[in-house]
C-alpha positions, 0 to 999 in steps of 0.5 A: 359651687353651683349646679347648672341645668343647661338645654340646647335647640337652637338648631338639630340637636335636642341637649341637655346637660347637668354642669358643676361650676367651682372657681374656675372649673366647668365638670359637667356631671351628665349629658344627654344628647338626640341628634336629628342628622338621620331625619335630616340626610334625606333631604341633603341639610336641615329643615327647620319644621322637622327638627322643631316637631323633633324637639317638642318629642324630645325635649322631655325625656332629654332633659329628665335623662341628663338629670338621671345620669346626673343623679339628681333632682331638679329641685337640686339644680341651682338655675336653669340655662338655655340657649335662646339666640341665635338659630332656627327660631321654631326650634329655640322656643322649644327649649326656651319653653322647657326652660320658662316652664321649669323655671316658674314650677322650680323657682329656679333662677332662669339665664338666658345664653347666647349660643355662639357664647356657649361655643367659646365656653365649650373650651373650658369644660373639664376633659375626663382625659386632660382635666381643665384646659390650659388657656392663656390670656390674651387669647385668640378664639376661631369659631367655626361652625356649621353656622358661624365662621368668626375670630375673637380676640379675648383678654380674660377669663370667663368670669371676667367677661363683659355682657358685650362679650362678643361684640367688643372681642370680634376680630373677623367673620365670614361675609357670607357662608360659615365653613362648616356651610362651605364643608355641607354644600361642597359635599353635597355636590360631591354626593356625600350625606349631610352633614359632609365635613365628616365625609369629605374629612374621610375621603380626603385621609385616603391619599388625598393631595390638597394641592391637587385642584387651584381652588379659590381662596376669599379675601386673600389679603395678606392682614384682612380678618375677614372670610368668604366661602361663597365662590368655593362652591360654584367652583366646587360645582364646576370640578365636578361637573367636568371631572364627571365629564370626564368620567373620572370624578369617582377615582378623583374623589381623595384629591377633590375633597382634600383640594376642598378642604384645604381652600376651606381651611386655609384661611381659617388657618392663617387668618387665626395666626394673624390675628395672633401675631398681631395680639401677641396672644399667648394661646388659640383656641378653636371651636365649633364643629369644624374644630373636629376637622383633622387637617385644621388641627395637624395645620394648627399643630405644625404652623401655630408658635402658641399652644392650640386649645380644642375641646373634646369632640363630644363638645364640639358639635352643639350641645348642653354642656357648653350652655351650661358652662356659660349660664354658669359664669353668667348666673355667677355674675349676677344675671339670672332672671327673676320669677317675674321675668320668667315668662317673658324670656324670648327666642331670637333667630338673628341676634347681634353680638 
């Protein structure tokens, strides 16, 4: 058994998180999170200077919060994980910092985390409603997020996992935006607040017909595992440009945001079920923050011939406990950095798989 200290900031959301790992159970004990989406929404997205200052206020009392919930000390943490790659590069070297610095004070062993690794990590953490997922290998793993749209394909447990993970298991990515990019622009150029997959998710369950608007669809051959969103929102702009012509666009809103939604998850969709079909996989597992999405999940549900996997919401969205889950299987495995090192640990804005 061992205890992890997981720190998220790789992008607007300062976490931290305390996680048990036994055999092949990830509890997670406590978790604190601060969000930044109200210093962001005025804006229409975030800026990467203010959520780096936001980290440096909050990255301290995070971190001591989660350890509180989780009634301990950081002298009873077994080691210490961060995410340090990819994302907003001021923002990452604010919890890299935190971590370095406890790590030199403490002692404790330092595990560096790839943040897109942690997203896949996030479906095995125990659920307080359904206890340990049930995930069949192979498996087919859709992350989609804010930042990444990608599919792997997974034949292993966690503990069984290569560094080169992400790199051997990509099936697919998006060419340009990530979904949950396509979901942010789109609602912004129908009014909505950031962050607009929620709002357009909303409006859209209020009659919304998702075949109301033809909107484009990238890629659309039959066996690529490749995506592209890019063109959806220029279409997106020219709806409502017209629809506001036309004077309609605030009664038209249900339709254009379930007709935005469904070109968005569509591929994602049927993309992931070739993927499947093609592995033979015997589960799909969807993360990132998209994986919230209701559409996603009641098309996963009725299309999918496998069982679909998602983590709890709360651990959808950016956060510790997914870092921790990861630091955990890499410090089981013997990665863990040494005093030595400590120091030297970096941040990466742009990281390969």
């Amino acid at each position: 058994m061992s205890i992890i200290l997981g720190i998220e900031t790789s992008c607007d959301e300062c976490s931290a998180s305390v996680l048990m790992h036994e055999g092949g159970s990830f509890s997670p004990i406590s978790i604190s999170t601060f969000s930044q989406i109200e210093l962001h929404q005025p804006y229409g997205g975030v800026v990467p200077e203010v959520a780096s200052r936001n980290h440096l206020e909050q990255i301290d009392p995070v971190i001591w919060d989660a350890l509180q919930k989780a009634k301990i000390e950081i002298e009873d943490v077994d080691a210490i994980s961060v995410t340090n790659r990819p994302g907003l590069i001021g923002a990452l070297l604010v919890g890299v910092t935190a971590a370095k610095a406890l790590a030199y004070v403490t002692r404790k062993p330092l595990v560096p985390v790839h943040h897109l690794e942690g997203h896949l990590m996030s479906a095995f953490l125990k659920s307080p409603k359904t206890g340990v997922p049930k995930i069949e290998f192979p498996a087919v793993f859709l992350l989609a997020s804010g930042g990444h749209t990608n599919l792997h394909c997974i034949e292993r447990p966690p503990e069984s996992w290569p560094a080169t993970l992400l790199r051997d298991s990509l099936a697919g990515s998006s060419m340009d935006d990530a979904a949950g990019e396509a979901f942010d622009k789109s609602a912004k150029i129908l009014g909505f607040p950031y962050p607009g997959g929620k709002w357009i998710d909303e409006e859209a369950q209020k009659g919304g017909s998702p075949t109301a608007f033809d909107l484009p669809r990238g890629l659309k051959q039959k066996d690529s595992l490749e995506f592209s969103f890019s063109g959806l929102k220029t279409a997106v702009a020219l709806l409502a440009q017209r629809l506001g012509k036309e004077g309609v666009l605030e009664d038209a809103l249900p339709d254009v945001c379930a007709s935005v939604q469904e070109a968005i998850i569509d591929p994602l969709v049927r993309k992931t079920l070739v993927l499947q079909k093609m592995k033979n996989a015997k589960s799909v597992v969807v993360v990132g923050g998209v994986a919230a999405n209701s559409r996603l999940r009641a098309r996963f549900l009725s299309e999918s011939p496998v069982p679909v996997v998602y983590p709890d919401l709360q651990y959808c969205t950016d956060n510790a406990a997914m870092i921790a889950a990861a630091g955990a299987v890499r410090f089981a495995q013997g990665y863990g950095l040494p005093a030595s090192d400590f120091l030297k640990l970096n941040a990466f804005a742009i990281a390969e798989h």
